[in-house]
FIKOL-603131 format. One line per field, with one value per atom (N, C-alpha, C): residue in three letters; x, y, z. Coordinates in nm, 2 decimals, m for minus. Example, Ala and Ser with C-alpha at 12.3 -4.5 7.8 and 13.67 -1.06 7.14 Angstrom:
residu	(ALA / ALA / ALA / SER / SER / SER)
X	(1.32 / 1.23 / 1.32 / 1.28 / 1.37 / 1.29)
Y	(m0.57 / m0.45 / m0.33 / m0.22 / m0.11 / 0.00)
Z	(0.78 / 0.78 / 0.78 / 0.71 / 0.71 / 0.79)
END
This chain:
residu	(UNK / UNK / UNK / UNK / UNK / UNK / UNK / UNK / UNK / UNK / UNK / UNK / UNK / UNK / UNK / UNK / UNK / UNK / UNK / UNK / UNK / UNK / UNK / UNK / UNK / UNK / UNK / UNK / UNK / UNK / UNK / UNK / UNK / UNK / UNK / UNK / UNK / UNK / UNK / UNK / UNK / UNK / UNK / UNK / UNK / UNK / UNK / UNK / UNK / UNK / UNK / UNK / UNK / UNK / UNK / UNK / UNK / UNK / UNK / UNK / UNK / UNK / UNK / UNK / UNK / UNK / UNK / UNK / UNK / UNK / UNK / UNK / UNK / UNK / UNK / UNK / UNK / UNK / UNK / UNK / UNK / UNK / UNK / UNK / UNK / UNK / UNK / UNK / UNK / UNK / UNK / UNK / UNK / UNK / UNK / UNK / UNK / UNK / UNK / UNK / UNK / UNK / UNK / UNK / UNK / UNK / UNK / UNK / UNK / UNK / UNK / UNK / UNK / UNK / UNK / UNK / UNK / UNK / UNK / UNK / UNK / UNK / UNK / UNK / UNK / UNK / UNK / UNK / UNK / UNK / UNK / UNK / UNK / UNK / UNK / UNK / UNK / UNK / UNK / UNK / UNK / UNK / UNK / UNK / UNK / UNK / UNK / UNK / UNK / UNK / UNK / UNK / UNK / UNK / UNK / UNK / UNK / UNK / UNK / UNK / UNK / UNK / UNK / UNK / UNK / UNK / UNK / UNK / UNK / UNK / UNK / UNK / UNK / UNK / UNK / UNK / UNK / UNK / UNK / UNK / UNK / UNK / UNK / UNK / UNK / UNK / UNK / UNK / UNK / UNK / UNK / UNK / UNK / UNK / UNK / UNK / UNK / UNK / UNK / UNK / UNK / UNK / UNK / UNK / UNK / UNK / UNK / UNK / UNK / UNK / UNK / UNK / UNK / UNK / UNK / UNK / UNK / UNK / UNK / UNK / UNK / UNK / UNK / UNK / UNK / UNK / UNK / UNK / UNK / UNK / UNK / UNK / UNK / UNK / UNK / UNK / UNK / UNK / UNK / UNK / UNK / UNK / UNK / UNK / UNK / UNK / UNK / UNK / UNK / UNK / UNK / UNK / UNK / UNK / UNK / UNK / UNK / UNK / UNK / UNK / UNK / UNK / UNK / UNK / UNK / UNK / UNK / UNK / UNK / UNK / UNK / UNK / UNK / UNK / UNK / UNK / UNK / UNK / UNK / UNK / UNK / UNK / UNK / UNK / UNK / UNK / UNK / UNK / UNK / UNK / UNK / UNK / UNK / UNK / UNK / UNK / UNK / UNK / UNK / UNK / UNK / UNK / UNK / UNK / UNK / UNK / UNK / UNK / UNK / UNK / UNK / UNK / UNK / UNK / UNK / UNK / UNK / UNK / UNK / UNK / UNK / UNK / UNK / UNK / UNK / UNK / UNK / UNK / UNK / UNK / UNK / UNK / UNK / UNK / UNK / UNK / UNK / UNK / UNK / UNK / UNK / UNK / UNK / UNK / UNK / UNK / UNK / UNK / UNK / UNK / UNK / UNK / UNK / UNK / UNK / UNK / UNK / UNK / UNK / UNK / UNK / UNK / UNK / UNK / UNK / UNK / UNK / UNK / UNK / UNK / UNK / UNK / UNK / UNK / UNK / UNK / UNK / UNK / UNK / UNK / UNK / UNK / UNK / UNK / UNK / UNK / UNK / UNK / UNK / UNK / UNK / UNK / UNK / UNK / UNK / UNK / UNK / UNK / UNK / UNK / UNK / UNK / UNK / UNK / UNK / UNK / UNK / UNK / UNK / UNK / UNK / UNK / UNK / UNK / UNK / UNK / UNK / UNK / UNK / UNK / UNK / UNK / UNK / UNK / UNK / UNK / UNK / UNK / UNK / UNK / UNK / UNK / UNK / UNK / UNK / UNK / UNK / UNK / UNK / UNK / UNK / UNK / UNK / UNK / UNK / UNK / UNK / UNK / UNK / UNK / UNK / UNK / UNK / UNK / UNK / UNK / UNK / UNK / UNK / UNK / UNK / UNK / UNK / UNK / UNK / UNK / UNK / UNK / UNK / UNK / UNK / UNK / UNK / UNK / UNK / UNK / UNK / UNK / UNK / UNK / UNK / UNK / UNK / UNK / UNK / UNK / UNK / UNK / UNK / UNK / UNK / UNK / UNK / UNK / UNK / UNK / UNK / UNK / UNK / UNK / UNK / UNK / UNK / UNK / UNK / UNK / UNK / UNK / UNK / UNK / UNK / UNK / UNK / UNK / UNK / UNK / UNK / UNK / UNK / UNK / UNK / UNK / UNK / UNK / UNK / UNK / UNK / UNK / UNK / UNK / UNK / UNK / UNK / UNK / UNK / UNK / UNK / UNK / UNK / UNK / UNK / UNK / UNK / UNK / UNK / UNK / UNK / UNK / UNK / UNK / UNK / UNK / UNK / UNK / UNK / UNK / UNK / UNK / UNK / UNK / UNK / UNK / UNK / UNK / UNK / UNK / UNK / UNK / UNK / UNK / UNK / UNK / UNK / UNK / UNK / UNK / UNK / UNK / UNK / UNK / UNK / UNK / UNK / UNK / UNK / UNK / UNK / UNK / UNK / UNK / UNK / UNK / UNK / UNK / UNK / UNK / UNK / UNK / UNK / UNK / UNK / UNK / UNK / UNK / UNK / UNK / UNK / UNK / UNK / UNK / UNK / UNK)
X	(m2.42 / m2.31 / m2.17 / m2.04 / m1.96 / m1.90 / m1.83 / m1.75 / m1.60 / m1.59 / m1.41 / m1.33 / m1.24 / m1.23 / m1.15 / m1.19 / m1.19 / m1.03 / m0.97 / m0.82 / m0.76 / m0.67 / m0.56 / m0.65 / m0.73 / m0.80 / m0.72 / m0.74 / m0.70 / m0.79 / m0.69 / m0.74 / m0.93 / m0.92 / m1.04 / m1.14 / m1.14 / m1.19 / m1.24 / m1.13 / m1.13 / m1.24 / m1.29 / m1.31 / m1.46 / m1.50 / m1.59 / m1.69 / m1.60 / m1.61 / m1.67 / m1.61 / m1.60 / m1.78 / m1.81 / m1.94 / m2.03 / m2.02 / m2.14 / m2.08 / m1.95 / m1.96 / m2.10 / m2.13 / m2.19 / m2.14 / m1.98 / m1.95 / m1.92 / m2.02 / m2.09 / m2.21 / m2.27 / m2.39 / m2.41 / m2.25 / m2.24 / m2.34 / m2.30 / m2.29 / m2.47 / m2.55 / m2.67 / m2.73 / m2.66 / m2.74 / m2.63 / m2.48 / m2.40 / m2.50 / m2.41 / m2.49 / m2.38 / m2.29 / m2.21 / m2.05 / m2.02 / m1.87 / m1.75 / m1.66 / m1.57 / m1.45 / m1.41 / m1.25 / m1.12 / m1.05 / m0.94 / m0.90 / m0.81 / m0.77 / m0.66 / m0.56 / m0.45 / m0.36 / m0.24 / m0.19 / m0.15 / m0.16 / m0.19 / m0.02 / 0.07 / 0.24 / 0.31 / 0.21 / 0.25 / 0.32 / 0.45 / 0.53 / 0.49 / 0.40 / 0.35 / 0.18 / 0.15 / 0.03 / m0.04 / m0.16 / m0.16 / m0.34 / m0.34 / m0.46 / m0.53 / m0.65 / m0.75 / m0.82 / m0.88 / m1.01 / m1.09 / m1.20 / m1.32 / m1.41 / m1.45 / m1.50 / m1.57 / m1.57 / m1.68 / m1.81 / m1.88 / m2.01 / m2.00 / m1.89 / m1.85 / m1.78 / m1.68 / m1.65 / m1.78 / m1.85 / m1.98 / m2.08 / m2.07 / m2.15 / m2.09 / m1.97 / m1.87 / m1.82 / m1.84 / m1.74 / m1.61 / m1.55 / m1.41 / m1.32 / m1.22 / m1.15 / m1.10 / m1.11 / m1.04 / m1.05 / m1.18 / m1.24 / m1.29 / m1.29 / m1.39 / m1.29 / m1.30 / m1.22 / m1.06 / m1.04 / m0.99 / m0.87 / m0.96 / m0.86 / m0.81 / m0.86 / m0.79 / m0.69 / m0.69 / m0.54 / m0.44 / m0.52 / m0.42 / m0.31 / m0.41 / m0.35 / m0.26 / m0.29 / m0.17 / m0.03 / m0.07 / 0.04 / 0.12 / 0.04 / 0.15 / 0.22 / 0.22 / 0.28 / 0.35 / 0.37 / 0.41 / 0.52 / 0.54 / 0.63 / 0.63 / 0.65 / 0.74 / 0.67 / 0.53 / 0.51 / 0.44 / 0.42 / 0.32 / 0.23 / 0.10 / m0.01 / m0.09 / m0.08 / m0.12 / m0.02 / 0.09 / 0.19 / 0.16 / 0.08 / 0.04 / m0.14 / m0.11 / m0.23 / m0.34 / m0.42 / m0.54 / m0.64 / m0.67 / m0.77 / m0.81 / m0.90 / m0.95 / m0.96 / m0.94 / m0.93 / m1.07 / m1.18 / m1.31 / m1.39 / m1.42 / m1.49 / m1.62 / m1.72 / m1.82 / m1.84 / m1.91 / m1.91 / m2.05 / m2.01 / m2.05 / m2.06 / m2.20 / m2.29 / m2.38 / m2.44 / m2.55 / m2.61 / m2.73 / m2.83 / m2.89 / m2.85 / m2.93 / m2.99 / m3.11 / m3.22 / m3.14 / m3.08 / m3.08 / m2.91 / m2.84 / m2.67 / m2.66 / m2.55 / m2.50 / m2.35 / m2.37 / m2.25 / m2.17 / m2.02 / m1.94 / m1.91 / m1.93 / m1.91 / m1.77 / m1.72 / m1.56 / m1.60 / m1.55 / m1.55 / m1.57 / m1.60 / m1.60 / m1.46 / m1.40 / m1.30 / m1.44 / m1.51 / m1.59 / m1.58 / m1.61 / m1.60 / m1.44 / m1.32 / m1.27 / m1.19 / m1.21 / m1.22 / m1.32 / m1.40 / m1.48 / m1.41 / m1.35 / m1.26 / m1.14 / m1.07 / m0.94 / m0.89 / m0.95 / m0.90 / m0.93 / m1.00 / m0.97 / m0.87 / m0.87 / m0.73 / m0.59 / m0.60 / m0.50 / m0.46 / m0.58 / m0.57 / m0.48 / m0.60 / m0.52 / m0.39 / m0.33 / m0.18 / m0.08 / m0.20 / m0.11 / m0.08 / m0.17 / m0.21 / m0.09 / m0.11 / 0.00 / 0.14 / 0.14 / 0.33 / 0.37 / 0.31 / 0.43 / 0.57 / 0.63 / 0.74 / 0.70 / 0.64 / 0.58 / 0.42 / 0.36 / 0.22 / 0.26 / 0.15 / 0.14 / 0.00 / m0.02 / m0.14 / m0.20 / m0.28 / m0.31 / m0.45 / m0.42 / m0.47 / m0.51 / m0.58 / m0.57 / m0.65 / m0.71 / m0.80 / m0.75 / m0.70 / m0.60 / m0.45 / m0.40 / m0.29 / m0.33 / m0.42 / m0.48 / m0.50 / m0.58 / m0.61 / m0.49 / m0.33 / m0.28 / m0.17 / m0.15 / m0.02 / m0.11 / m0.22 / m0.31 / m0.36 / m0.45 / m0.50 / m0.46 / m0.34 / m0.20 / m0.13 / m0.13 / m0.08 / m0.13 / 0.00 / m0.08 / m0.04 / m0.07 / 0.02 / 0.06 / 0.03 / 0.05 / 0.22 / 0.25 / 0.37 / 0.44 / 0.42 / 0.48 / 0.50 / 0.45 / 0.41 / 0.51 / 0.54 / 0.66 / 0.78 / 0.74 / 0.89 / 0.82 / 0.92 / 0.94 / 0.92 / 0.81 / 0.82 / 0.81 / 0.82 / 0.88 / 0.65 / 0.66 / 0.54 / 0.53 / 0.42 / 0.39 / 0.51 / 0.57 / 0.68 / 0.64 / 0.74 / 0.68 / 0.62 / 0.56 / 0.52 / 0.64 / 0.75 / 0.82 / 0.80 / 0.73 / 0.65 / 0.71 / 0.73 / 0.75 / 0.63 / 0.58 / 0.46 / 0.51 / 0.45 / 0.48 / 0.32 / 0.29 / 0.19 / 0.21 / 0.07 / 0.10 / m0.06 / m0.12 / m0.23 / m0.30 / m0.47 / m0.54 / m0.53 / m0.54 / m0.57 / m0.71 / m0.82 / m0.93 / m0.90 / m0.81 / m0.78 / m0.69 / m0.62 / m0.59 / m0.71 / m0.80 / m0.95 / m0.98 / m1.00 / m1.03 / m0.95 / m0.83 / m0.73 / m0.78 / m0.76 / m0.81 / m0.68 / m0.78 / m0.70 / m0.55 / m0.55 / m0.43 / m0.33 / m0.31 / m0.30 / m0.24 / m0.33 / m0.36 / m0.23 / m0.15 / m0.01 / 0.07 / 0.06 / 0.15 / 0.14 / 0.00 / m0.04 / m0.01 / m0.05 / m0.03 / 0.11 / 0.20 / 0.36 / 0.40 / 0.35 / 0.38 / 0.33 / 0.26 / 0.17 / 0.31 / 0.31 / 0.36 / 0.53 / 0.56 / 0.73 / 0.72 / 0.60 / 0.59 / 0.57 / 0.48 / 0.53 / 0.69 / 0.74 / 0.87 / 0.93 / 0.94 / 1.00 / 0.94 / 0.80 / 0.79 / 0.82 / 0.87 / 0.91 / 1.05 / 1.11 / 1.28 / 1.33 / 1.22 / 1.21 / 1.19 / 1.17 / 1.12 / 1.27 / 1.38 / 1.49 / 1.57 / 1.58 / 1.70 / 1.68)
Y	(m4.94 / m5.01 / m4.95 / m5.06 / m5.00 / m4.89 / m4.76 / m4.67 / m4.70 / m4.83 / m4.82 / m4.95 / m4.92 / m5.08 / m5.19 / m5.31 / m5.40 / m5.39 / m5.42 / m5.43 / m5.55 / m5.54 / m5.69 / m5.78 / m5.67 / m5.72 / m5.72 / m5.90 / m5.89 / m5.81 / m5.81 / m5.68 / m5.77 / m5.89 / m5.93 / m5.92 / m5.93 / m5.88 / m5.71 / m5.65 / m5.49 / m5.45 / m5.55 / m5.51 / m5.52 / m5.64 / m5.71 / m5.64 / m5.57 / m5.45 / m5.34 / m5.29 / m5.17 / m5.13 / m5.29 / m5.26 / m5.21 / m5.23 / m5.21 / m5.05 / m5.00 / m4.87 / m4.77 / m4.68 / m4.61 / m4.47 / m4.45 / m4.35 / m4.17 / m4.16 / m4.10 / m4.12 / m3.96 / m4.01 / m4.06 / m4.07 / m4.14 / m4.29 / m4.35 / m4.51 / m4.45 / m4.36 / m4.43 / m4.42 / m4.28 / m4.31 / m4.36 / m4.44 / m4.48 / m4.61 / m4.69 / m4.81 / m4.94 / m4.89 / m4.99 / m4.94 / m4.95 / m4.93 / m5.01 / m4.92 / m4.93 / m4.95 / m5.11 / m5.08 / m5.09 / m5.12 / m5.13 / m5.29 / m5.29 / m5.43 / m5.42 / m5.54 / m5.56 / m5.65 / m5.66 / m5.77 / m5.73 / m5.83 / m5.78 / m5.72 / m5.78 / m5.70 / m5.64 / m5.57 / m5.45 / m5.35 / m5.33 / m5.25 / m5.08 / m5.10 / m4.93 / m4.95 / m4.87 / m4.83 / m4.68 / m4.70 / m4.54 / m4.55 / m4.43 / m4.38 / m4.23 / m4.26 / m4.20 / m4.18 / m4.04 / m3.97 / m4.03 / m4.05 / m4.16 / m4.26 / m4.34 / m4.41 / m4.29 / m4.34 / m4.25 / m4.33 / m4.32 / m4.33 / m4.51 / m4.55 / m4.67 / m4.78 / m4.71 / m4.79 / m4.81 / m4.74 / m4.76 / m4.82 / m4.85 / m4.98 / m5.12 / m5.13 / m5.19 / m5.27 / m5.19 / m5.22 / m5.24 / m5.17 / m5.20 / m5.03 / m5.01 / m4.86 / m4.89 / m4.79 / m4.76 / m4.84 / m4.88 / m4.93 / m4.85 / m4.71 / m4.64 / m4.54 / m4.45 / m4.38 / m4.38 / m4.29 / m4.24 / m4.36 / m4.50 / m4.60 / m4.65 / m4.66 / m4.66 / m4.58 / m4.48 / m4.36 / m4.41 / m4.45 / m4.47 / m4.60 / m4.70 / m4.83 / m4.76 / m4.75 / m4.69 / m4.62 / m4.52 / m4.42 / m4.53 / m4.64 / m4.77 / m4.80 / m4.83 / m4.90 / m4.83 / m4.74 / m4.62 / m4.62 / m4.63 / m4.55 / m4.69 / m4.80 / m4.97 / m5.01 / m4.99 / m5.06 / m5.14 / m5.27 / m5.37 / m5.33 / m5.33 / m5.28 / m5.40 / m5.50 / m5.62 / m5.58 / m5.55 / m5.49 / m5.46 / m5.32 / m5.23 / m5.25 / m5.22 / m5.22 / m5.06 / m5.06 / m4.94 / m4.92 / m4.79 / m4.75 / m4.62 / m4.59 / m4.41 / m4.42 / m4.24 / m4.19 / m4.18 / m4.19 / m4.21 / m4.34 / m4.42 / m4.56 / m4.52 / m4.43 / m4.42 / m4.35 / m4.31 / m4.20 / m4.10 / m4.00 / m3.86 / m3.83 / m3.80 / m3.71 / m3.67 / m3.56 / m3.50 / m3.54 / m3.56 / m3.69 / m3.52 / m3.55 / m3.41 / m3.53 / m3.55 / m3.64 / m3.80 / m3.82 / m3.97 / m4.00 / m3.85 / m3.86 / m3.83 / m3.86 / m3.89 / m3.80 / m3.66 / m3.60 / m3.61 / m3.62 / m3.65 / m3.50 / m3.54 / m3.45 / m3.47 / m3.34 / m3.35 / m3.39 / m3.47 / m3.51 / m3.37 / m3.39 / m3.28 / m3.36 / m3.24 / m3.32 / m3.39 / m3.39 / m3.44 / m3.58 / m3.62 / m3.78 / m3.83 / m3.73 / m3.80 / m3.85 / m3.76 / m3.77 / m3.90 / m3.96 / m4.04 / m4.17 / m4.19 / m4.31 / m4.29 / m4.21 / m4.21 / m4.34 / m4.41 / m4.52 / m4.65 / m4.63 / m4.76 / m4.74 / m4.63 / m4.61 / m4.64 / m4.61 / m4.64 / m4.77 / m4.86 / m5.01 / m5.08 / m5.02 / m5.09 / m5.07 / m4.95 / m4.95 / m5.06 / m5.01 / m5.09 / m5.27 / m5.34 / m5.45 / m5.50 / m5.36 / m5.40 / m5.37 / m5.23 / m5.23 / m5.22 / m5.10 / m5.08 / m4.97 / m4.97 / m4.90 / m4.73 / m4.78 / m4.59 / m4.60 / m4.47 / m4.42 / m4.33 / m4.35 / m4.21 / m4.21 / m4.07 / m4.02 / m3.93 / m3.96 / m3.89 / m3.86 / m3.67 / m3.59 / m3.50 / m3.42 / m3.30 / m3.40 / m3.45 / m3.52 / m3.60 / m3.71 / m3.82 / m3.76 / m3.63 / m3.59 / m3.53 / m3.43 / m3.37 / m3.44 / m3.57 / m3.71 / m3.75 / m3.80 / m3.80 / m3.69 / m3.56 / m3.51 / m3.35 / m3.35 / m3.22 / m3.10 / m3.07 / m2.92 / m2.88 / m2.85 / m2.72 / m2.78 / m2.87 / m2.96 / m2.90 / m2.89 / m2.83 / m2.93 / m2.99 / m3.10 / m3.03 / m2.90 / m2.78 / m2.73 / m2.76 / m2.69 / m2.78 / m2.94 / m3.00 / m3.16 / m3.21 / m3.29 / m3.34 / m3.48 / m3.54 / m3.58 / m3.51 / m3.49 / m3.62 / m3.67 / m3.78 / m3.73 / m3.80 / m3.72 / m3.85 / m3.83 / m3.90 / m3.93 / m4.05 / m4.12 / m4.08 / m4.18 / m4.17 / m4.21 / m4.18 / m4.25 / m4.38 / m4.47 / m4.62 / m4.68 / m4.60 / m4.68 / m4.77 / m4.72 / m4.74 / m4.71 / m4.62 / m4.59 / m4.43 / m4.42 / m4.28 / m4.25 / m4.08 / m4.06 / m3.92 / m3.95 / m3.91 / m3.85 / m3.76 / m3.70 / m3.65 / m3.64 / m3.61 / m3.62 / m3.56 / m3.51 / m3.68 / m3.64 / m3.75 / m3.77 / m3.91 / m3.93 / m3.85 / m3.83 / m3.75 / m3.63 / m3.57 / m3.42 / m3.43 / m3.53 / m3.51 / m3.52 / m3.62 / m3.62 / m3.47 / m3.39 / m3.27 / m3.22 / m3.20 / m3.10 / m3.10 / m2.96 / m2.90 / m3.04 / m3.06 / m3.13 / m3.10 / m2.95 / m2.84 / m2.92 / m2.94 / m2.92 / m3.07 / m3.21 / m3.32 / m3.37 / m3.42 / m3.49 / m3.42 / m3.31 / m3.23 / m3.31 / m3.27 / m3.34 / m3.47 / m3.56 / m3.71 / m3.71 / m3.67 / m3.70 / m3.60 / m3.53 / m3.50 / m3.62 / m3.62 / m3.75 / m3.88 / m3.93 / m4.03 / m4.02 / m3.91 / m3.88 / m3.92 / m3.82 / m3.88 / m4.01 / m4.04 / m4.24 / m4.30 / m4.28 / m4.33 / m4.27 / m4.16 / m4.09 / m4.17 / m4.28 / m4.32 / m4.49 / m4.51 / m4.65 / m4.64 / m4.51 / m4.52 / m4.49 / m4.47 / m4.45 / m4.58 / m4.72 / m4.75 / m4.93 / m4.85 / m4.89 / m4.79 / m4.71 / m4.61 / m4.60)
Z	(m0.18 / m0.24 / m0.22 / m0.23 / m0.23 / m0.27 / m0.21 / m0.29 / m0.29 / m0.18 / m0.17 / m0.22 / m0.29 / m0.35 / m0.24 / m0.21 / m0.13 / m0.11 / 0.04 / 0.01 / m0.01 / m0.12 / m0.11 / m0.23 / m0.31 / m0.38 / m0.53 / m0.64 / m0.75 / m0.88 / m0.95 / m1.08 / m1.11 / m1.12 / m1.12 / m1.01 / m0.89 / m0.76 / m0.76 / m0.78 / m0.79 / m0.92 / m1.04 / m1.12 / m1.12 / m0.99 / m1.00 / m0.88 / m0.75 / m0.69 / m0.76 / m0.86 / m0.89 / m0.99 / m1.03 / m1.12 / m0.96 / m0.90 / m0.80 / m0.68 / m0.77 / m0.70 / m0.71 / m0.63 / m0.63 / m0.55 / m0.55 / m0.48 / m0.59 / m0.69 / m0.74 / m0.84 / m0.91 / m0.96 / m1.08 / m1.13 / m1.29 / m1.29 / m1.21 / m1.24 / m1.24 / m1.26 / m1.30 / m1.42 / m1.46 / m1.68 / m1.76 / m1.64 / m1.76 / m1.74 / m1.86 / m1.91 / m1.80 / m1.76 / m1.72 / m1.64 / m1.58 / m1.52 / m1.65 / m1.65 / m1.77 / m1.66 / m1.66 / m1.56 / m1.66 / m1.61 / m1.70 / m1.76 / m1.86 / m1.91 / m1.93 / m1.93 / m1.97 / m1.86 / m1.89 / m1.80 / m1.65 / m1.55 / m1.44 / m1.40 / m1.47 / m1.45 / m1.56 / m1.60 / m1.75 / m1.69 / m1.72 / m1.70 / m1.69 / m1.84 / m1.84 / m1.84 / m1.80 / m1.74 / m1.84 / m1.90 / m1.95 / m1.93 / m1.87 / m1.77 / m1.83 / m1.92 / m1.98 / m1.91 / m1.94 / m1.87 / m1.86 / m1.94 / m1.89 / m1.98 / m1.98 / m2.09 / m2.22 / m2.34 / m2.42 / m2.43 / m2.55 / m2.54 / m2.61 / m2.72 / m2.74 / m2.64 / m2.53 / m2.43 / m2.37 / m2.32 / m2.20 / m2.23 / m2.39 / m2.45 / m2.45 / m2.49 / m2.47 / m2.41 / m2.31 / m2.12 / m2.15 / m2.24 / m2.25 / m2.25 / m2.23 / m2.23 / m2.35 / m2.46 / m2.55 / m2.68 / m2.72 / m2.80 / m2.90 / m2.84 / m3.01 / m3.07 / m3.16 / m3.23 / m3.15 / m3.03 / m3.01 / m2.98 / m2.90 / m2.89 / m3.02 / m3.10 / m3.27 / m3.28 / m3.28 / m3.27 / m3.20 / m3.05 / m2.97 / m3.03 / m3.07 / m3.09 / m3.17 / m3.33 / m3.43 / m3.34 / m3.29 / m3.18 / m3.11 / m3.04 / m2.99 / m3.09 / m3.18 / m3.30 / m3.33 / m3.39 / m3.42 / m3.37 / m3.21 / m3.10 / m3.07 / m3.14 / m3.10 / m2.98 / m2.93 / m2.81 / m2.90 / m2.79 / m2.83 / m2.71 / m2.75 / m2.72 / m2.61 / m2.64 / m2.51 / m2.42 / m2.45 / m2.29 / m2.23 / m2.23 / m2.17 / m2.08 / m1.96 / m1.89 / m1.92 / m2.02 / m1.99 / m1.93 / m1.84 / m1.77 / m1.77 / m1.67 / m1.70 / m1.59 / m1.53 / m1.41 / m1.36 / m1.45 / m1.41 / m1.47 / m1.39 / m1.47 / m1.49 / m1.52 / m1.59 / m1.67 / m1.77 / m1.91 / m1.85 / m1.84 / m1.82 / m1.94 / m1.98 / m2.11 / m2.09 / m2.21 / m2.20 / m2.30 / m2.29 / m2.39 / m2.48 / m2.62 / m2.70 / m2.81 / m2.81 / m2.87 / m2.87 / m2.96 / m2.98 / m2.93 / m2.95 / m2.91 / m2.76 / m2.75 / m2.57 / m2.58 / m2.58 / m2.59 / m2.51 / m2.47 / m2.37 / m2.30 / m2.20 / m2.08 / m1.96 / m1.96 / m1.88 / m1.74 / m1.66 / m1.53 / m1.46 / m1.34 / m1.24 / m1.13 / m1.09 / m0.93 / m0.85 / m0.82 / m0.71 / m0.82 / m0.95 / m1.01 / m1.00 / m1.02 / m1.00 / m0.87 / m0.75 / m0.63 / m0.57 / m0.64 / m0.63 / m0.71 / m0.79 / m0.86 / m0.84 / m0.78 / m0.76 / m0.67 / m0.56 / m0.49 / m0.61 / m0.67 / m0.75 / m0.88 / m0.91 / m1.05 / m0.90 / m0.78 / m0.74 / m0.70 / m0.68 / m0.62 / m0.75 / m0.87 / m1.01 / m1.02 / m1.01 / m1.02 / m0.89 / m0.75 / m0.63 / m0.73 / m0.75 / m0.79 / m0.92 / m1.04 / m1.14 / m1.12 / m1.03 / m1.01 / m1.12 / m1.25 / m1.35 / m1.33 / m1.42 / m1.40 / m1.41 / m1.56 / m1.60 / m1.60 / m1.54 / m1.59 / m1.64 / m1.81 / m1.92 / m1.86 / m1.86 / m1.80 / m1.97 / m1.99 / m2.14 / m2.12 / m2.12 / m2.11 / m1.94 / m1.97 / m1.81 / m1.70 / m1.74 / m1.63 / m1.53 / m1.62 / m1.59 / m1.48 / m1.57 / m1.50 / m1.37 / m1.39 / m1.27 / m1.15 / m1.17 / m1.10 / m0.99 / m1.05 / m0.95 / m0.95 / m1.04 / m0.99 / m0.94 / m0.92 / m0.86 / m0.93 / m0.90 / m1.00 / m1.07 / m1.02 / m1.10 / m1.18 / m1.22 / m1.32 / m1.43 / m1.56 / m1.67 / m1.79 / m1.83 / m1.94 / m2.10 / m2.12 / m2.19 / m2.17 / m2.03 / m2.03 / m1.97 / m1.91 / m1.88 / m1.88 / m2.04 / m2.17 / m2.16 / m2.15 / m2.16 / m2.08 / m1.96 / m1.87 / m1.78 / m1.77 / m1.64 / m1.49 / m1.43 / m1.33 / m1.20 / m1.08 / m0.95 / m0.93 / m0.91 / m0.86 / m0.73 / m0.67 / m0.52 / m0.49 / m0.36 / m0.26 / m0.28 / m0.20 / m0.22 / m0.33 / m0.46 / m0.56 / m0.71 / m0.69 / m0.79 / m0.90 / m0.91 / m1.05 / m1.11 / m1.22 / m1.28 / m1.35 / m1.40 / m1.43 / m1.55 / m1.64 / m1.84 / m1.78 / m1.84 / m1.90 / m2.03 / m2.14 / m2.27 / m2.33 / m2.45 / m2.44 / m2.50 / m2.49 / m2.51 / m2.69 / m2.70 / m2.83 / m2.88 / m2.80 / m2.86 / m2.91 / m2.81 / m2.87 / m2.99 / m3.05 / m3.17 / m3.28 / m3.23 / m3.33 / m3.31 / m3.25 / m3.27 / m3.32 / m3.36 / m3.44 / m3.58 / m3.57 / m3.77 / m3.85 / m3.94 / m4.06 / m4.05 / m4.06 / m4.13 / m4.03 / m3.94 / m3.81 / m3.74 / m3.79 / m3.69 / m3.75 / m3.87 / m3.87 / m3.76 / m3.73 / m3.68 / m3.52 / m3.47 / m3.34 / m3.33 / m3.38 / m3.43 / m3.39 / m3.48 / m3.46 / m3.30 / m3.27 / m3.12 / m3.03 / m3.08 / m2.93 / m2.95 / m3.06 / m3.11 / m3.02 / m3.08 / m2.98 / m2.83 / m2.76 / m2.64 / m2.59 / m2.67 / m2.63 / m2.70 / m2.76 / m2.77 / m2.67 / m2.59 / m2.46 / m2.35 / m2.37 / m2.24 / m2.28 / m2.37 / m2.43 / m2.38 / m2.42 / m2.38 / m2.20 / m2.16 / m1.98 / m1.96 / m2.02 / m1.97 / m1.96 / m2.05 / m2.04 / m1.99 / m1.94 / m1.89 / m1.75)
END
């Protein structure tokens, strides 16, 4: 089956492609390929690590806890949330099955070296202005290993050549679900700033 996504292909083509990738070993205990949704000329673009255990039931990105955060954090920081086109740097959910749970497991470079031409088709296809990349995976995906989003959260940074695109990194909504109680308003209102910094990039 395909690994490469067809060229000059639409977001529905690319999507319809992408169920029948096999250019890793996810696509076989996930339950389904997770592509992206939203409008095919969304300005901003924000690119999540990889389906969870709710998307991969789903088939939708950003459907279970974490996309609840996210939604609120859009609101929050004045986006409207249909605007925006979402996807993940890996379209299948990586877990480890411990009796009846499906714990999520971090991509390896070899998965996302393996979905990286289709997170790029979807961007060729949408042409937004900004990608928020939320979290290490996602950023690592297109700005390289050495990317650290710990020390460089927020800053505007220069896309591919030729893409027109600027690229925001900033941490995932899940990692706020993991912050101690003591702790998560604090995270919450960090995340939340960085999307109003990529709302106001996206007039300046």
């Amino acid at each position: 089956m395909s690994a490469e996504p067809p060229a000059g292909a639409s977001l529905d083509e690319l999507r319809t492609a992408a169920a029948d990738c096999r250019g890793c070993q996810l696509w076989e205990p996930a339950t389904q390929t997770v592509f992206g949704r939203g409008p095919a000329d969304a300005v901003m673009v924000l690119v999540g690590e990889q389906p969870g255990d709710v998307e991969d039931q789903r088939g939708a990105p950003f459907v279970g806890p974490a996309g609840r955060l996210l939604v609120g954090a859009l609101e929050e920081a004045g986006i409207d949330k249909t605007s925006v086109y979402v996807t993940n740097a890996v379209k299948h959910f990586r877990f480890e099955q411990r009796g009846t749970r499906r714990i999520h497991q971090t991509p390896d470079v070899s998965h996302t070296a393996a979905c990286v031409p289709w997170l790029r088709a979807e961007l060729a296809v949408v042409r937004p202005s900004l990608v928020v990349l939320l979290g290490a995976t996602a950023a690592k995906t297109l700005l390289g290993q050495d990317f650290r989003v710990t020390r460089q959260r927020g800053q505007l940074l220069d896309g591919p050549p030729g893409s027109g695109a600027r690229l925001m990194a900033t941490v995932h909504p899940s990692s706020i679900l993991r912050t101690p109680p003591e702790s998560r308003d604090e995270a919450h209102a960090a995340f939340v700033a960085d999307l109003r910094t990529a709302r106001a990039a996206l007039t300046s």
